[in-house]
C-alpha positions in Angstrom: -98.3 -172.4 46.7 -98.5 -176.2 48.2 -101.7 -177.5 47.7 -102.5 -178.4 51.1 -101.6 -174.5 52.4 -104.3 -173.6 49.9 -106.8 -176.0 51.2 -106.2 -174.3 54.4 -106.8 -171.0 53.2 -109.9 -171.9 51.6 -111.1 -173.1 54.7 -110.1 -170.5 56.8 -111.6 -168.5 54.7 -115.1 -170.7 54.2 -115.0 -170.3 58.5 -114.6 -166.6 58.5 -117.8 -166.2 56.6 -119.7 -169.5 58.0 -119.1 -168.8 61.5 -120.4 -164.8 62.1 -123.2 -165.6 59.6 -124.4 -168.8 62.0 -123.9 -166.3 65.2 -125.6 -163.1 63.5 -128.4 -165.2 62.4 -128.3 -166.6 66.2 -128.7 -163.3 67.4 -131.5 -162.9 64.6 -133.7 -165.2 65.8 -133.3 -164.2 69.2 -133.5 -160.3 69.7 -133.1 -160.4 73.4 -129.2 -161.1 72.1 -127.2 -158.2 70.9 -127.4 -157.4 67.8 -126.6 -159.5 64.7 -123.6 -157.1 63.2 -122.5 -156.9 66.6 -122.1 -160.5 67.1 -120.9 -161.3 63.9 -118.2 -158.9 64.5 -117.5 -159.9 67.8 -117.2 -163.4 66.2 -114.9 -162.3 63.1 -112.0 -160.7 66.1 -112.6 -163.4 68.2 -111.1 -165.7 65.3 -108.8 -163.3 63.9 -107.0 -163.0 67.5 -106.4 -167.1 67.1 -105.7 -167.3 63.8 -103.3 -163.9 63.2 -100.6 -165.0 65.8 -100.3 -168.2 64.3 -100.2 -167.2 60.6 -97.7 -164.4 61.8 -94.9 -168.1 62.3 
């Protein structure tokens, strides 16, 4: 594997977890929001709708 596709993939994959964690702990700290799991799933299939297609190529 190319060293630059796995600097992408360690990336991607350092988003996936940075990205729902920073929105669940949003929702955390705010309770008025949905809940945490909720948005941090919501976050997760949001990103995997993007991402998925364009790994598919």
């Amino acid at each position: 594997m190319p060293t630059l596709a796995l600097l992408v993939l360690i990336l991607l994959g350092l988003a996936f977890v940075l990205v729902p964690g920073a929105l669940a702990y949003l929702a955390y700290r705010h309770p008025a929001a949905r809940g945490p799991m909720t948005v941090g799933i919501t976050a997760v299939a949001a990103m995997a709708t993007i991402v998925v297609p364009i790994a598919v190529r």
